[in-house]
Backbone and ligand atoms as CSV (ligand in chain L), in Angstrom:
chain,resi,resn,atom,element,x,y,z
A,1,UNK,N,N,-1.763,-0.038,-20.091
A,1,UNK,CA,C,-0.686,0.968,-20.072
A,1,UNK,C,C,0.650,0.288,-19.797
A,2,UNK,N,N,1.640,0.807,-20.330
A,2,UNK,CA,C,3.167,0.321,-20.518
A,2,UNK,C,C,3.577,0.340,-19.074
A,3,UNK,N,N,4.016,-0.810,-18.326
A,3,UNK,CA,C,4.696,-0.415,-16.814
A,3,UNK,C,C,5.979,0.679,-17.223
A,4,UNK,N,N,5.684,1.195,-16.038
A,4,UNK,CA,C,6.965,2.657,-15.728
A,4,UNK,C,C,7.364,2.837,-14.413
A,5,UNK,N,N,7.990,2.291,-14.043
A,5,UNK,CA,C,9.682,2.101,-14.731
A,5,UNK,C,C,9.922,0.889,-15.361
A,6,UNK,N,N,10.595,0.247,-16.012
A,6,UNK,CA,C,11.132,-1.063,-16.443
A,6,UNK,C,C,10.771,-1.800,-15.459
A,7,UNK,N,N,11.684,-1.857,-14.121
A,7,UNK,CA,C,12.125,-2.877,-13.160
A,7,UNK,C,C,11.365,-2.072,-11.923
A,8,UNK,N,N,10.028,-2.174,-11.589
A,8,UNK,CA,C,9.472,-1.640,-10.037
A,8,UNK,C,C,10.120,-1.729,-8.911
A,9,UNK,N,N,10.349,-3.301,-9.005
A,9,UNK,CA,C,11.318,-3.886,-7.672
A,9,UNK,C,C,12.454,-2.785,-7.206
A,10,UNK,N,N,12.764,-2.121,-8.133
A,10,UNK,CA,C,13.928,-1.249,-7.873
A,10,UNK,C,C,13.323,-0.062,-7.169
A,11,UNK,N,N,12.150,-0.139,-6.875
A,11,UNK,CA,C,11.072,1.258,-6.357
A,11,UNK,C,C,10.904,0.260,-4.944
A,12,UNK,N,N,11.322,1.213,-3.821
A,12,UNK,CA,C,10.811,0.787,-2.925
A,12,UNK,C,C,9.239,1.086,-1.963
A,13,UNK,N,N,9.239,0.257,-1.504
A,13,UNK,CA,C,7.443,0.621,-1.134
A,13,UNK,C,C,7.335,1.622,-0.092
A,14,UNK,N,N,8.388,2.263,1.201
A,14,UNK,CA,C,8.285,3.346,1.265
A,14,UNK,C,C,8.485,4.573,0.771
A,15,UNK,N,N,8.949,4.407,-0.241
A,15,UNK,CA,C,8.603,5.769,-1.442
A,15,UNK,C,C,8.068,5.600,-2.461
A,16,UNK,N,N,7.333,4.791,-2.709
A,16,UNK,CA,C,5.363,4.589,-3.463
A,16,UNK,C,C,4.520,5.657,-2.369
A,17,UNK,N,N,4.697,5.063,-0.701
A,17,UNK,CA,C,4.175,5.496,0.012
A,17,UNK,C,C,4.462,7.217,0.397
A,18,UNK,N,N,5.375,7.641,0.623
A,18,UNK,CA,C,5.650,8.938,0.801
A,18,UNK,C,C,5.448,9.658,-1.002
A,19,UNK,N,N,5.366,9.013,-2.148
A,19,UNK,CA,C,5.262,10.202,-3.158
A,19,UNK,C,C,3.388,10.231,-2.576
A,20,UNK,N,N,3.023,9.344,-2.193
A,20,UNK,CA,C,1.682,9.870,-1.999
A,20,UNK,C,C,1.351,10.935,-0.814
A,21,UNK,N,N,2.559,10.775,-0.406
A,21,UNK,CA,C,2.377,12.312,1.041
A,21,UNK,C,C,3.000,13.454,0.862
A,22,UNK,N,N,4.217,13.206,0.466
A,22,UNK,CA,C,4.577,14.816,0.172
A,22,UNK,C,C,5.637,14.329,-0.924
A,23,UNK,N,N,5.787,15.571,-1.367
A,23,UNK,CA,C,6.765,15.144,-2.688
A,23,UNK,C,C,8.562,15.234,-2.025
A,24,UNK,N,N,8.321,16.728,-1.067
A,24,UNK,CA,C,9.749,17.044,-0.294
A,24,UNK,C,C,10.306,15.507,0.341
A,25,UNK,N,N,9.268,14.635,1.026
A,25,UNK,CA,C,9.613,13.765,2.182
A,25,UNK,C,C,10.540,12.402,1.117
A,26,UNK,N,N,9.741,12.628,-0.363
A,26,UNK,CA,C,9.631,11.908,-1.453
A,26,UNK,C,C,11.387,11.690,-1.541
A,27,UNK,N,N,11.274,13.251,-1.834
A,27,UNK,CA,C,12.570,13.583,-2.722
A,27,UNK,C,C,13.756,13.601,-1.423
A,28,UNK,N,N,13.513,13.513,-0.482
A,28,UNK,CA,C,14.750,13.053,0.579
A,28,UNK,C,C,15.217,11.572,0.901
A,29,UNK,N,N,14.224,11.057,0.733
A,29,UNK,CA,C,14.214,9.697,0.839
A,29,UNK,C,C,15.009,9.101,-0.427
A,30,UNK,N,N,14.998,9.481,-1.297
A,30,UNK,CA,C,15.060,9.238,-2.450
A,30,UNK,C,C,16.945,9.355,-2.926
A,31,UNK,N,N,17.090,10.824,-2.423
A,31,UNK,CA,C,18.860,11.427,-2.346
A,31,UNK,C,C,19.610,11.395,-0.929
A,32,UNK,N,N,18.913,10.646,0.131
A,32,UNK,CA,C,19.913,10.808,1.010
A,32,UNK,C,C,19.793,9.276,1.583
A,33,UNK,N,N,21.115,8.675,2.222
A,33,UNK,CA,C,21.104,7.797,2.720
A,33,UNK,C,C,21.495,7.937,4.377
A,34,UNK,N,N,21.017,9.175,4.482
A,34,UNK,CA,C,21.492,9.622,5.962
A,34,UNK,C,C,20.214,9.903,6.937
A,35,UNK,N,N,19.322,10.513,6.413
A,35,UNK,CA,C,18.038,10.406,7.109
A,35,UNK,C,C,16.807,8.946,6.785
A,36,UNK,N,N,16.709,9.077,7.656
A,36,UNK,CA,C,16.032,7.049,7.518
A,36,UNK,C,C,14.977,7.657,8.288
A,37,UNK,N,N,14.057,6.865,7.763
A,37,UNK,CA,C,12.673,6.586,9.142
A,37,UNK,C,C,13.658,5.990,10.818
A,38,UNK,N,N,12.949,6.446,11.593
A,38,UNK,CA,C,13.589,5.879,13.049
A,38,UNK,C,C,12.384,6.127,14.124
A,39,UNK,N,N,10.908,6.494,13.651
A,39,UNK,CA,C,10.108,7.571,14.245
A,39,UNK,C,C,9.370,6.363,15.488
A,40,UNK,N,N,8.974,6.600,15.886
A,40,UNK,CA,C,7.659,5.720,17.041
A,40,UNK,C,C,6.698,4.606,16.025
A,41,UNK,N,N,6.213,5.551,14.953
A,41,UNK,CA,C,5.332,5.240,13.987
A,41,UNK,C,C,5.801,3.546,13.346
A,42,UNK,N,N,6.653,4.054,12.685
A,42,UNK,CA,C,7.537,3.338,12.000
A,42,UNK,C,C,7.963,1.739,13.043
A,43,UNK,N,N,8.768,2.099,14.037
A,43,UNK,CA,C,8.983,0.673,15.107
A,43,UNK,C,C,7.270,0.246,15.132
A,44,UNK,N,N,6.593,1.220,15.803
A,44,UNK,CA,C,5.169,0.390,16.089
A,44,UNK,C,C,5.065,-0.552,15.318
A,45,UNK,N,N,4.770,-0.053,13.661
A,45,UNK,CA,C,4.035,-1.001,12.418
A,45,UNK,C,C,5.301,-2.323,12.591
A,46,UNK,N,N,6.321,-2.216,13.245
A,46,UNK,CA,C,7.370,-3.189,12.920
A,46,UNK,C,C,6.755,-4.309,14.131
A,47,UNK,N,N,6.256,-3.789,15.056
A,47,UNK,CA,C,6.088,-4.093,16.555
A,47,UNK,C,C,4.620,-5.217,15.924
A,48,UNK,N,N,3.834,-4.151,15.373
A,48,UNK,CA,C,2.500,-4.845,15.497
A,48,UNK,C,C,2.680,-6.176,13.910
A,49,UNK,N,N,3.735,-6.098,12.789
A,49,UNK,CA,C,4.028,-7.125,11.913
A,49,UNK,C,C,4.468,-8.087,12.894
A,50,UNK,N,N,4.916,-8.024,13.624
A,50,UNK,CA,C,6.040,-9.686,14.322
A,50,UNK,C,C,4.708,-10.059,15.192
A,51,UNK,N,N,4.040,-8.904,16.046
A,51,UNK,CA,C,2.787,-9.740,17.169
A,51,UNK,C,C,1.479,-10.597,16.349
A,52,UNK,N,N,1.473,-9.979,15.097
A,52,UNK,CA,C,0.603,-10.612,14.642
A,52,UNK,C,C,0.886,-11.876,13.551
A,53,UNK,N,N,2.079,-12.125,13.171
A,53,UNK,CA,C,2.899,-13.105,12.254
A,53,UNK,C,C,2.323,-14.048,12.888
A,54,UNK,N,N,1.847,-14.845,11.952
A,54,UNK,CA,C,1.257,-16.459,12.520
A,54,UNK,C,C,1.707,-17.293,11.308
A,55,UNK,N,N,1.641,-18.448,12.009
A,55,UNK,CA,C,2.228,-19.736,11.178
A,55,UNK,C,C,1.514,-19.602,9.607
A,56,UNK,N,N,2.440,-19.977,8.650
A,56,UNK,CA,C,2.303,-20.215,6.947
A,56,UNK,C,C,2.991,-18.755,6.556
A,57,UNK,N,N,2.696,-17.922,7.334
A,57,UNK,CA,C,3.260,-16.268,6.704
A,57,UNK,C,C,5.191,-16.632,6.413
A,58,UNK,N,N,5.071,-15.874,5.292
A,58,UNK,CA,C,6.501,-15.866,4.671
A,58,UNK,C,C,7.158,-14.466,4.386
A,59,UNK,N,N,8.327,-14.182,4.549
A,59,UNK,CA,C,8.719,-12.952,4.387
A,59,UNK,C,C,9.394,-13.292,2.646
A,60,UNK,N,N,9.278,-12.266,2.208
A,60,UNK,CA,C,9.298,-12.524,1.200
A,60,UNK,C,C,10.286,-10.810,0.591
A,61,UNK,N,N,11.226,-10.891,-0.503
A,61,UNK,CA,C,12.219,-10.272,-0.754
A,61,UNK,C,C,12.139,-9.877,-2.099
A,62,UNK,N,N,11.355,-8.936,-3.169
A,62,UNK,CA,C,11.451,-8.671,-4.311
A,62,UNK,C,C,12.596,-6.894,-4.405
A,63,UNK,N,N,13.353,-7.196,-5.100
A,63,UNK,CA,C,14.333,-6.148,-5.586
A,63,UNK,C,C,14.341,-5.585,-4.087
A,64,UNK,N,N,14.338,-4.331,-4.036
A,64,UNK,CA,C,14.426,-3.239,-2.782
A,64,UNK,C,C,13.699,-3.519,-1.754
A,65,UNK,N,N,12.679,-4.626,-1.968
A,65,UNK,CA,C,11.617,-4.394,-0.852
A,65,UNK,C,C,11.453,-5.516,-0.304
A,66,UNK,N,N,11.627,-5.916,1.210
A,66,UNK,CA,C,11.025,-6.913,1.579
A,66,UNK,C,C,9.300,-6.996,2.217
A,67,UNK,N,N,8.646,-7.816,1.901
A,67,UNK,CA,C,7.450,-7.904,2.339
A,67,UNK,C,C,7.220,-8.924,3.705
A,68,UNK,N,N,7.289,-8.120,4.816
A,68,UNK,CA,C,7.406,-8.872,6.441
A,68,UNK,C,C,6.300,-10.414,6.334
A,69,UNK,N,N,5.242,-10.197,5.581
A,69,UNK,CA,C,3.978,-11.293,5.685
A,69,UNK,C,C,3.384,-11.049,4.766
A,70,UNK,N,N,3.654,-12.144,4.021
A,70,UNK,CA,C,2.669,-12.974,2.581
A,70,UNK,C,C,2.056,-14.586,2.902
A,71,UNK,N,N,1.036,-14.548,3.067
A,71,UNK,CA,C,0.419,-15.800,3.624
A,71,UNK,C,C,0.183,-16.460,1.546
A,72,UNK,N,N,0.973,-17.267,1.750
A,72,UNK,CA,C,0.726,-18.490,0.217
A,72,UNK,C,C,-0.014,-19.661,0.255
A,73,UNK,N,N,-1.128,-19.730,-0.304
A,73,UNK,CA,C,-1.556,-20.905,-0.388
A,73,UNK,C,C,-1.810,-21.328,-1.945
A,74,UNK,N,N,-2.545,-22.759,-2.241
A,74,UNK,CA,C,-2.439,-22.981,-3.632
A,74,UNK,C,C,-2.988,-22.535,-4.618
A,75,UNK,N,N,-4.098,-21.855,-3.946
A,75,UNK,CA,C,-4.738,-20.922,-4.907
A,75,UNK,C,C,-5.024,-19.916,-5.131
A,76,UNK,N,N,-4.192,-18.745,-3.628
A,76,UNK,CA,C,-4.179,-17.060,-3.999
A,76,UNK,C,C,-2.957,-16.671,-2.919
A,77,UNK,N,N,-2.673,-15.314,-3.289
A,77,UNK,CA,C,-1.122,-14.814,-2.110
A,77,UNK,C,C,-1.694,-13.828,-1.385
A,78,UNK,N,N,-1.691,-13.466,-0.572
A,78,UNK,CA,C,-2.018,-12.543,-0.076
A,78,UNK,C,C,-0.726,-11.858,0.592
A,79,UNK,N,N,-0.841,-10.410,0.553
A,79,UNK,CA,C,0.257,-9.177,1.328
A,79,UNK,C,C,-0.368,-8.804,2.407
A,80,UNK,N,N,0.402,-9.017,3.785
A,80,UNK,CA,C,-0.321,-8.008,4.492
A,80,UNK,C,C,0.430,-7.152,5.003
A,81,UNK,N,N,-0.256,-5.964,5.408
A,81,UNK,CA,C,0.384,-4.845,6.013
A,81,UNK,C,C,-0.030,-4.112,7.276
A,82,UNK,N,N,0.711,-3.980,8.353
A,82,UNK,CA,C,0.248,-3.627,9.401
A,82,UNK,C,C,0.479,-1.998,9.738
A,83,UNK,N,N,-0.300,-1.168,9.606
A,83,UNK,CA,C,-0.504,0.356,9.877
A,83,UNK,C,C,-1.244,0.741,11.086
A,84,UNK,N,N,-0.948,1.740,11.546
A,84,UNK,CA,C,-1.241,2.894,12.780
A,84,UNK,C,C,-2.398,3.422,12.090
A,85,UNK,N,N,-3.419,3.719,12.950
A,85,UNK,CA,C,-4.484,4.350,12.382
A,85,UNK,C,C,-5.839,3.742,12.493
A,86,UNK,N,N,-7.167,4.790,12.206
A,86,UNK,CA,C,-8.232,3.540,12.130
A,86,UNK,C,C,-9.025,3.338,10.429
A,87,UNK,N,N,-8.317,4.072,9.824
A,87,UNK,CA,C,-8.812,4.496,8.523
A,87,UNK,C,C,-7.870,4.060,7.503
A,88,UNK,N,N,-8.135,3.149,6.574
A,88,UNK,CA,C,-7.585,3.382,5.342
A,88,UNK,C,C,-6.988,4.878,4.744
A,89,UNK,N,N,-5.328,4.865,4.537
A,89,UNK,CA,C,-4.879,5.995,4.134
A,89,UNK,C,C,-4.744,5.689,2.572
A,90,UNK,N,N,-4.571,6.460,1.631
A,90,UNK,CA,C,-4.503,6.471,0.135
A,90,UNK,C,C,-2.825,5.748,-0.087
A,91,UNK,N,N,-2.107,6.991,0.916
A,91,UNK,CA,C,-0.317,6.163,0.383
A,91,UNK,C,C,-0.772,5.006,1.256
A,92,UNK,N,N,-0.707,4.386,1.955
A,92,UNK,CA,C,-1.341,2.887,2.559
A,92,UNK,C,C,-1.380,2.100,1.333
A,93,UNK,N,N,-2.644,2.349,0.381
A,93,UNK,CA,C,-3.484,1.468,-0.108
A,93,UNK,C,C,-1.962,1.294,-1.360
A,94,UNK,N,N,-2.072,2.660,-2.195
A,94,UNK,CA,C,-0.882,2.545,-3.342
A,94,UNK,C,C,0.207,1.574,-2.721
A,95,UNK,N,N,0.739,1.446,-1.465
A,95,UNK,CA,C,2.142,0.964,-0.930
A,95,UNK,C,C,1.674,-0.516,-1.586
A,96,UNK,N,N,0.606,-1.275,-0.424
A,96,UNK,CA,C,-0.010,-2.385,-1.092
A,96,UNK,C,C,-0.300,-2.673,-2.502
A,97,UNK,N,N,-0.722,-1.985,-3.147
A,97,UNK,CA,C,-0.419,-2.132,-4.939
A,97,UNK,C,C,0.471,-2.379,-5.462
A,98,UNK,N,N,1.515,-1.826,-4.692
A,98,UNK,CA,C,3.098,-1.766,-5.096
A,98,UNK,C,C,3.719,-3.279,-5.045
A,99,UNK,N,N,3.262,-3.722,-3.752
A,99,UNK,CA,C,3.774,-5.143,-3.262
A,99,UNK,C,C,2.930,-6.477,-4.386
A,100,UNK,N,N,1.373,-6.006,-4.271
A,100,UNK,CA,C,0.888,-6.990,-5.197
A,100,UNK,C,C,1.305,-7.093,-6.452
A,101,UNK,N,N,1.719,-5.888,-6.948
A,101,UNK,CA,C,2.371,-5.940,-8.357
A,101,UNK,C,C,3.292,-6.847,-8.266
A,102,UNK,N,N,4.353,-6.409,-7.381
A,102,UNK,CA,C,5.872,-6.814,-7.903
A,102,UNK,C,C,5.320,-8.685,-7.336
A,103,UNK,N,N,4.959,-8.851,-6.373
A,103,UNK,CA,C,4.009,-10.376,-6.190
A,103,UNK,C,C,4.275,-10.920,-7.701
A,104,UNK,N,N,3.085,-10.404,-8.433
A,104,UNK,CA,C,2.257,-10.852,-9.501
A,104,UNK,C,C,3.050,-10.904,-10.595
A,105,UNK,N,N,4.309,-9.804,-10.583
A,105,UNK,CA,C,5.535,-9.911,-11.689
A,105,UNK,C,C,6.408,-11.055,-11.494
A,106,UNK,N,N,6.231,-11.666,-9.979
A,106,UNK,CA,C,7.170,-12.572,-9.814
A,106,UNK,C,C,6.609,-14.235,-9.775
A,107,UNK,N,N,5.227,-13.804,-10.515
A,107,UNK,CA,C,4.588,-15.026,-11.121
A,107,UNK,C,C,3.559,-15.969,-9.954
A,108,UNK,N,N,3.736,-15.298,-9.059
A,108,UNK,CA,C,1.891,-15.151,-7.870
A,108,UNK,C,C,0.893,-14.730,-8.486
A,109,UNK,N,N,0.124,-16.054,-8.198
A,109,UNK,CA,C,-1.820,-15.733,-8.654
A,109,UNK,C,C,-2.644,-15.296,-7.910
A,110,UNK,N,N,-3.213,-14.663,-7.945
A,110,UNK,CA,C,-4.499,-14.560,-7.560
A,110,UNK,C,C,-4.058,-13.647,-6.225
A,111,UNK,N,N,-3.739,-12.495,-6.604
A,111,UNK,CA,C,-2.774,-11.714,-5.221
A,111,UNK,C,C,-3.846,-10.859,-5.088
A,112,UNK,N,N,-3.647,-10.936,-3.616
A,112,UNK,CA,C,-4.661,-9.221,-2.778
A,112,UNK,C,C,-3.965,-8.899,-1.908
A,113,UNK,N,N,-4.048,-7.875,-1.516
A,113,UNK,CA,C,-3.464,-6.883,0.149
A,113,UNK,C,C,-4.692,-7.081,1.116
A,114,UNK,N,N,-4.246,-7.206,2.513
A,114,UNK,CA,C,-5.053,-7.001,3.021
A,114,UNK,C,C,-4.222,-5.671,4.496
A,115,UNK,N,N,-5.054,-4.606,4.421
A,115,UNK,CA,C,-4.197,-3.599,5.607
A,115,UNK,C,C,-4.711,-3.805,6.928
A,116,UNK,N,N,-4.305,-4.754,7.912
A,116,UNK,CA,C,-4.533,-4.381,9.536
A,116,UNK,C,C,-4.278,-2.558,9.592
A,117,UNK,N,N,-5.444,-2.563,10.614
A,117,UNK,CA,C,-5.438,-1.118,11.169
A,117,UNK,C,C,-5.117,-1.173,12.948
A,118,UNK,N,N,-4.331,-0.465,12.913
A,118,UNK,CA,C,-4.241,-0.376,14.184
A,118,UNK,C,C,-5.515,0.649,15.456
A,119,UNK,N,N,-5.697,-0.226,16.172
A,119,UNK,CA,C,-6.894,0.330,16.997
A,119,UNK,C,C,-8.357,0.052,16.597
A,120,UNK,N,N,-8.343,-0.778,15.636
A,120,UNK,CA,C,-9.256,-1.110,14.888
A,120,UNK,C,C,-9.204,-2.668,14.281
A,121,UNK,N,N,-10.383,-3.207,14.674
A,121,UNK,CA,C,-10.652,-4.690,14.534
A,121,UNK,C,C,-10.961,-4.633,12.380
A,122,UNK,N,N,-10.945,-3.226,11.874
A,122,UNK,CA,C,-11.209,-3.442,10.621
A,122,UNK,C,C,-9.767,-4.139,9.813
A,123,UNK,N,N,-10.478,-4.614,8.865
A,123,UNK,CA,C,-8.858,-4.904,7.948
A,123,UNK,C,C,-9.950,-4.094,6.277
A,124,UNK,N,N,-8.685,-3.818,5.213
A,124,UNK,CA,C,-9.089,-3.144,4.378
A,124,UNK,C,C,-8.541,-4.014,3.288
A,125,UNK,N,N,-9.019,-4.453,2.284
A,125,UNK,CA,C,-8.889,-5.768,1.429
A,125,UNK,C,C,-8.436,-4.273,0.151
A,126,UNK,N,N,-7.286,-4.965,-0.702
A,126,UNK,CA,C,-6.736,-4.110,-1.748
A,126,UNK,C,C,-6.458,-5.131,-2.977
A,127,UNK,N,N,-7.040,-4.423,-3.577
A,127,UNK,CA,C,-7.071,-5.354,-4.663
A,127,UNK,C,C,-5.897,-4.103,-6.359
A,128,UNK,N,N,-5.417,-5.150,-7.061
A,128,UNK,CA,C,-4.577,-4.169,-7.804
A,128,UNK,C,C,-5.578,-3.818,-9.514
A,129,UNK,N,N,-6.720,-3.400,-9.310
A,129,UNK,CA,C,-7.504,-2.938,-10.167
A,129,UNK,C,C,-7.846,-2.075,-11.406
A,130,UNK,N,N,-8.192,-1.679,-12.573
A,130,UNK,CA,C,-7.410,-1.181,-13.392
A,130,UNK,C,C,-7.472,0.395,-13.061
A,131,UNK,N,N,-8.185,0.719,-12.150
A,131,UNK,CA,C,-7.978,2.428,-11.519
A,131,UNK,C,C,-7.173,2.495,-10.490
A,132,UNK,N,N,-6.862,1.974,-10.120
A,132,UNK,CA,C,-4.958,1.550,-8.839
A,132,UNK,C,C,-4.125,1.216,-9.689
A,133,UNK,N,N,-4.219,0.440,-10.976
A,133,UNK,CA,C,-3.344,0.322,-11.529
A,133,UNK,C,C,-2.626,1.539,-11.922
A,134,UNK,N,N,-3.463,2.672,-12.513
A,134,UNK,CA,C,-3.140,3.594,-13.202
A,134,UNK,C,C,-2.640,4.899,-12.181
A,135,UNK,N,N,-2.909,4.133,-10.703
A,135,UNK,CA,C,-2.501,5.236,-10.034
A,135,UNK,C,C,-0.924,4.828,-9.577
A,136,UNK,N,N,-1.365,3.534,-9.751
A,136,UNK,CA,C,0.159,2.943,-9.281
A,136,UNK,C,C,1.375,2.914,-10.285
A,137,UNK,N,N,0.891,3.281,-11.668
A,137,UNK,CA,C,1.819,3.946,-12.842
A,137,UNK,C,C,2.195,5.394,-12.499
A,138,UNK,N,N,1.026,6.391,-12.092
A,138,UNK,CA,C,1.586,7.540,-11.840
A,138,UNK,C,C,2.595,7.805,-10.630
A,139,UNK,N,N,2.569,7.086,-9.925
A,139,UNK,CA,C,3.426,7.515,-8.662
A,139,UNK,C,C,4.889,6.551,-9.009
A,140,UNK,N,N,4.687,5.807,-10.172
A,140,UNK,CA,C,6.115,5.003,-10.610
A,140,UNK,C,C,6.706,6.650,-11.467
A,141,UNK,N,N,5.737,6.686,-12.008
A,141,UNK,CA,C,6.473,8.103,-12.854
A,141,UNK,C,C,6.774,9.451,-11.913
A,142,UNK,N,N,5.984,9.409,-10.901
A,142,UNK,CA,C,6.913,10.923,-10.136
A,142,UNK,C,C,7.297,10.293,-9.392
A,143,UNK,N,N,8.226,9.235,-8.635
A,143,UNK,CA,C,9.370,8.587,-8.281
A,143,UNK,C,C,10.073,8.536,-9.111
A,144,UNK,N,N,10.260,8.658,-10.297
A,144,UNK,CA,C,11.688,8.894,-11.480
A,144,UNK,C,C,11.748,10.228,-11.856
A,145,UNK,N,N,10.787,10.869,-12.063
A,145,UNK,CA,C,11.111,12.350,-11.999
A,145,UNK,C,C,11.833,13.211,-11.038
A,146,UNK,N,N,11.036,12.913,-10.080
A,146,UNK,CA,C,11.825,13.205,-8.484
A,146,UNK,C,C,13.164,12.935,-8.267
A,147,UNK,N,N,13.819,11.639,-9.002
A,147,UNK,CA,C,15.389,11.566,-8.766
A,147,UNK,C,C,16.035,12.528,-10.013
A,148,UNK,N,N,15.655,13.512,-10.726
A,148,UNK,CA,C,16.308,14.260,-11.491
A,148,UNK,C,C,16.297,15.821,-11.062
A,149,UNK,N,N,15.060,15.926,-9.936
A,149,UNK,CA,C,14.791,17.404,-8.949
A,149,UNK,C,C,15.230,17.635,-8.291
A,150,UNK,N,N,15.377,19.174,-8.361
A,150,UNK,CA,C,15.885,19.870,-7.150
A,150,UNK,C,C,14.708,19.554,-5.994
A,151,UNK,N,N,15.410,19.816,-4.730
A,151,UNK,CA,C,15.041,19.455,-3.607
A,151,UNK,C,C,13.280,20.516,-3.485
A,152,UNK,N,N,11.814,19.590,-3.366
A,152,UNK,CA,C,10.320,20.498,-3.702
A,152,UNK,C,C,10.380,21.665,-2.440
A,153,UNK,N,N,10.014,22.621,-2.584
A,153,UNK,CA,C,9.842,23.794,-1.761
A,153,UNK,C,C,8.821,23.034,-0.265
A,154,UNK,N,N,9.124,23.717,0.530
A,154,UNK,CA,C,8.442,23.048,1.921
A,154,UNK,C,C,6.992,23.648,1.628
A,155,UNK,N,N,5.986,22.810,1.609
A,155,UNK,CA,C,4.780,22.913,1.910
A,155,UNK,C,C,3.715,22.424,2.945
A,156,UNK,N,N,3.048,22.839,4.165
A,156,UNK,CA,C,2.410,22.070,5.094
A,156,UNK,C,C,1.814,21.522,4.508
A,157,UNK,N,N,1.336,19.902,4.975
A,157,UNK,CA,C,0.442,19.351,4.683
A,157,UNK,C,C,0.315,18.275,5.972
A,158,UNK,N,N,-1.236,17.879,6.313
A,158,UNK,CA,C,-1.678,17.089,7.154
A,158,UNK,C,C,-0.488,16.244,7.585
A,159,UNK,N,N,0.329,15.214,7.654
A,159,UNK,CA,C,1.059,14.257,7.528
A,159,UNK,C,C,2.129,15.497,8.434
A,160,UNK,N,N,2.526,16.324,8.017
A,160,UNK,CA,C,3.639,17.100,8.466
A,160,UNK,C,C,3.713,16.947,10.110
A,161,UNK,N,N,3.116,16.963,10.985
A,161,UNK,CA,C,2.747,17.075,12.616
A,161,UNK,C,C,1.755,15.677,13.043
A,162,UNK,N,N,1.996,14.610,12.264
A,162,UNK,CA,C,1.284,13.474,12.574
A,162,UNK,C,C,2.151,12.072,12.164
A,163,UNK,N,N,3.459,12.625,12.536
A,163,UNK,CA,C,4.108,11.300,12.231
A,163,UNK,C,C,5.344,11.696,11.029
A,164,UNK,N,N,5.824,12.399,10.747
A,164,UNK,CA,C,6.213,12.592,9.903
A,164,UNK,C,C,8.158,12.604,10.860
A,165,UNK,N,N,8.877,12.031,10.308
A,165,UNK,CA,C,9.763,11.867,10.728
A,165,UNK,C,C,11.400,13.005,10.712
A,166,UNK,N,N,10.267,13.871,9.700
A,166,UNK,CA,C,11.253,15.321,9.454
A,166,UNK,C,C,10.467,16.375,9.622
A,167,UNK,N,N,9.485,16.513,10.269
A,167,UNK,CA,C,8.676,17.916,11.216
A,167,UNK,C,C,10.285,18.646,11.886
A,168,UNK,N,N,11.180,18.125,12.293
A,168,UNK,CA,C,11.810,19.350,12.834
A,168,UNK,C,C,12.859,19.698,11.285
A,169,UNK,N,N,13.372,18.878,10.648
A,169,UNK,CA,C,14.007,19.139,9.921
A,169,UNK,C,C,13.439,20.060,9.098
A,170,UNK,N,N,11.998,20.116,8.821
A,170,UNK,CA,C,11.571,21.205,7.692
A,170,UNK,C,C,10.757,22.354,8.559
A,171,UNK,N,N,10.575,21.864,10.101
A,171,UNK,CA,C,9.935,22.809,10.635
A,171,UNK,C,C,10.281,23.520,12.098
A,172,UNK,N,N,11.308,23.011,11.944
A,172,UNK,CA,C,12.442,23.458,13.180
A,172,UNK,C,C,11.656,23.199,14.850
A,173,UNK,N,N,11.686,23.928,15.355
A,173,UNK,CA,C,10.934,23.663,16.950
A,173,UNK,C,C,9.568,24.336,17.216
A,174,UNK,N,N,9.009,24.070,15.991
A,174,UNK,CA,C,7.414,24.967,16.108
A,174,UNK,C,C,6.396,23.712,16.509
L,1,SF4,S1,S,7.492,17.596,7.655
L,1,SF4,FE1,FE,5.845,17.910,6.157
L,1,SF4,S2,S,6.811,19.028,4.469
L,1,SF4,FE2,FE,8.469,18.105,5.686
L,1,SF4,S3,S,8.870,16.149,4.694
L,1,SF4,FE3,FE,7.429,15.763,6.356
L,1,SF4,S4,S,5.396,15.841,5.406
L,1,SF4,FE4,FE,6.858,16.823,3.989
């Protein structure tokens, strides 16, 4: 399948990650440069990338996105990503797709993700496969749709009261 958009790099990997949570959180992120992540959530994963950075890891800078830790060696790259949680989340896994792609566009072999979980000795190995691929085309295509929409009607969903960094903005003091 044809990549969509042209240039990914120009897609950043927290909104790969939020079109997979809500489309509203999508489409704010997307038109405003005034509300930012700032949440607990957010510092943590920043907290637990630097405690766990060990020697060879490289930060690494494609278009919009920097990637905190890419361990390179001569014969594969690896992304890693450090998340809250004890479970593999779906926007998680797509975010990592996102990074191995733009990796692999920028002429890295043999690329995988691997997701630290927080609270959990598991790690979750991501590989960019041709059924991630195709998911990781669809969420390139409603990230360009989304910048031509009106703002999506508020809908609850799980994510809304578990981290979500605009629970009061869409849900006032409930
Ligand atoms: S609070 Fe819920 S509806 Fe509002 S942006 Fe966050 S996840 Fe979406």
């Amino acid at each position: 399948m044809k990549p969509n958009p042209a240039y990914p790099e120009e897609i950043r990997g927290t909104d790969v990650s939020y079109a997979r949570i809500c489309q509203r959180r999508l489409w704010i992120s997307l038109h405003s440069d005034v509300i930012t992540d700032g949440t607990e959530h957010v510092y943590e994963g920043k907290f637990l990338s630097e405690r766990k950075r060990k020697a060879g890891f490289s930060e690494v800078t494609l278009g919009r996105n920097r990637l905190d830790s890419v361990s390179i060696s001569e014969n594969e790259t690896c992304v890693h990503e450090f998340k809250k949680g004890r479970h593999l989340l779906e926007c998680d896994r797509i975010q990592v797709a996102h990074y191995i792609n733009l990796l692999q566009r920028a002429g890295f072999h043999n690329v995988y993700g691997i997701v630290h979980l927080l609270g959990s000795r598991d790690v979750a190995k991501i590989f960019l496969d041709p059924e991630t691929w195709v998911t990781l085309q669809e969420t390139y295509r409603l990230i360009e749709e989304m910048k031509l929409k009106k703002i999506p009607a508020l809908v609850r969903n799980k994510f809304c009261f578990s981290g979500c960094s605009l629970v009061e903005f869409c849900w006032g003091d409930i």
